[in-house]
N, C-alpha and C positions, 0 to 999 in steps of 0.2 A: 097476333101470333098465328103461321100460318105451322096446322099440323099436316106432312105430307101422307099421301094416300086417302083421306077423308073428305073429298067433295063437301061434304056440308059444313068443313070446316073450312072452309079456301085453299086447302090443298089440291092435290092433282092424283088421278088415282093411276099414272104409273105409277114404273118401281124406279124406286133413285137411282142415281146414276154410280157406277162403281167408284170406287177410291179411286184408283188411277185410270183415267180416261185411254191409257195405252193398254191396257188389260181387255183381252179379248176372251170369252168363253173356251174353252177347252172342246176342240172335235172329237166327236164319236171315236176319232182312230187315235188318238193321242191317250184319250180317256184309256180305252181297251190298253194301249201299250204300256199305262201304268200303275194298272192294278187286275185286266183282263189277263193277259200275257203270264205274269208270275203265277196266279192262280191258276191257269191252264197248265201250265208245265207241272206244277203241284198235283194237280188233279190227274196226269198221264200217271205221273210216277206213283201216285197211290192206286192207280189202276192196274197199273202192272204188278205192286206191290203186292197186292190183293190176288192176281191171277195165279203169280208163282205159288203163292203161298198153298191157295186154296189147292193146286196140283200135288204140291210137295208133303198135303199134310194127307192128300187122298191115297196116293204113293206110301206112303207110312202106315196108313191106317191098312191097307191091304197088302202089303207087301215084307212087313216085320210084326208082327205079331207075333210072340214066342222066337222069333230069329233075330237077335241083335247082328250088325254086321259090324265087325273092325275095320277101324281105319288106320292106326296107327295112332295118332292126339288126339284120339275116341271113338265114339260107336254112334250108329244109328243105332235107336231104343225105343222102342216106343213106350208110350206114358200117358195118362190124360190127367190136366192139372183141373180139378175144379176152384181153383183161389184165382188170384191173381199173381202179378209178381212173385217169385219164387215159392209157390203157393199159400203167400199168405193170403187169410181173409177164407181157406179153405170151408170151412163150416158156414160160411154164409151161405143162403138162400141164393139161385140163380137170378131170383128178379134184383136184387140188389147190388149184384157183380155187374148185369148185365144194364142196370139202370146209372148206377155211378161209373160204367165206363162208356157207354153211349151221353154220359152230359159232359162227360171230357172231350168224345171225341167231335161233337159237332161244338167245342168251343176252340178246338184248333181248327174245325174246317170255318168256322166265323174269320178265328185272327188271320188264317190264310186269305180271304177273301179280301178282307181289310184291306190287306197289306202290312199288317200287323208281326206276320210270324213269315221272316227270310234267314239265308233264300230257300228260294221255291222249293228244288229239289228234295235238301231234307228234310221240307214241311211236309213234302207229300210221301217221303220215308215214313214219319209219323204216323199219316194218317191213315194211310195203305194199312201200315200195319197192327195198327188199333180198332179200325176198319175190320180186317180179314179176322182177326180175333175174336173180336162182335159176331162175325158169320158162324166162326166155328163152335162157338159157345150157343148159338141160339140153340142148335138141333138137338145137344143130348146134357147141356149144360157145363159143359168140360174144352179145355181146349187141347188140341192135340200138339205133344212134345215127342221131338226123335233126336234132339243136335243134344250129345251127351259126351262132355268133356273132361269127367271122372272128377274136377275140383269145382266145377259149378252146375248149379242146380239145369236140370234138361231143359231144352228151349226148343224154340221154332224159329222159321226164317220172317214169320211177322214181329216176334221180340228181338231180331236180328235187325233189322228196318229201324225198329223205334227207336231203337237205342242208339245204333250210327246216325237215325237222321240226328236223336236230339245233344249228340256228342258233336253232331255238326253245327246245328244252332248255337250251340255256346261255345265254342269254337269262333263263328262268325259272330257271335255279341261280342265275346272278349278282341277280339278283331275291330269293331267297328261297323261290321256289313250288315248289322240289321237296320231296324227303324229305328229313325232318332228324334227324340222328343223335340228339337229344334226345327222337323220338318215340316216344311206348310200339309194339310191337309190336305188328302187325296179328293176329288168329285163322288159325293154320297157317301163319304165316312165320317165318323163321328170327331169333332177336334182334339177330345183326349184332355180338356184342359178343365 
């Protein structure tokens, strides 16, 4: 019995040959194009996510204070939420808001990498926006709210983000356009099985 790989055993210490001999290694540039590429575009859009935000919530913080402005379907208001979602979880300590939502958000920047969490775009709606919330929660432990619609609880344009990107995800899962458990595994991701 010859074990392969084992020289001392009368095997040979290449590496076997693939199942189908027409199977060629996957290039640098093909790799990148399928699983580099969607994460790239995830990654712009949580950048820019992040950028509006962090502008729109500085603009608030300076510029309404004591001055709500009328829109008409509501006010810019300013507000700071120390909870989370429509501030629950308020009484919690800031390390615990700020620790159970930084281990959320680098598990959607993981499944974005994967290729795990499509498409792209409003993965990186997501992450932008759970991202910029992280930023603005670190400095004084609160995050700042101005979008006030008189029948739901004040927001910001990073809870704006998260919720259309993930209104988009399931959108695109009920659709089909996500990942599907039937598809071969991408080059350096885990099989899933």
């Amino acid at each position: 019995m010859t074990i392969q790989g084992r020289p001392d055993q009368g095997g040979s210490c290449r590496d076997p040959q693939p199942q189908d001999p027409q199977a060629r290694p996957l290039s640098l540039r093909s790799r990148f194009s399928r699983t580099g590429r969607p994460a790239a575009v995830a990654g712009l859009a949580a950048l820019v996510t992040v950028l509006v935000d962090v502008v729109t919530k500085w603009l608030a913080d300076t510029g309404l204070p004591g001055a709500p402005v009328e829109l008409g379907i509501g006010r810019l208001q300013l507000s700071h939420n120390t909870g989370v979602a429509f501030s629950l979880g308020d009484g919690l300590p800031t390390w615990v808001v700020l620790g159970g939502a930084s281990v959320v958000t680098v598990g959607v920047a993981v499944a974005i990498v994967l290729g795990r969490l499509r498409p792209a775009l409003p993965a990186g709606l997501v992450l932008g926006g759970a991202v910029a919330n992280i930023i603005d929660r670190v400095g004084d432990g609160a995050v700042t709210d101005f979008l006030w619609l008189g029948w739901f609880p004040t927001f910001n344009l990073a809870d704006t983000a998260i919720t259309l990107g993930a209104l988009a995800l399931l959108w695109a899962s009920w659709r089909g356009d996500g990942p599907r458990p039937d598809e071969p595994a991408r080059p350096g991701t885990a099989t899933g099985s």
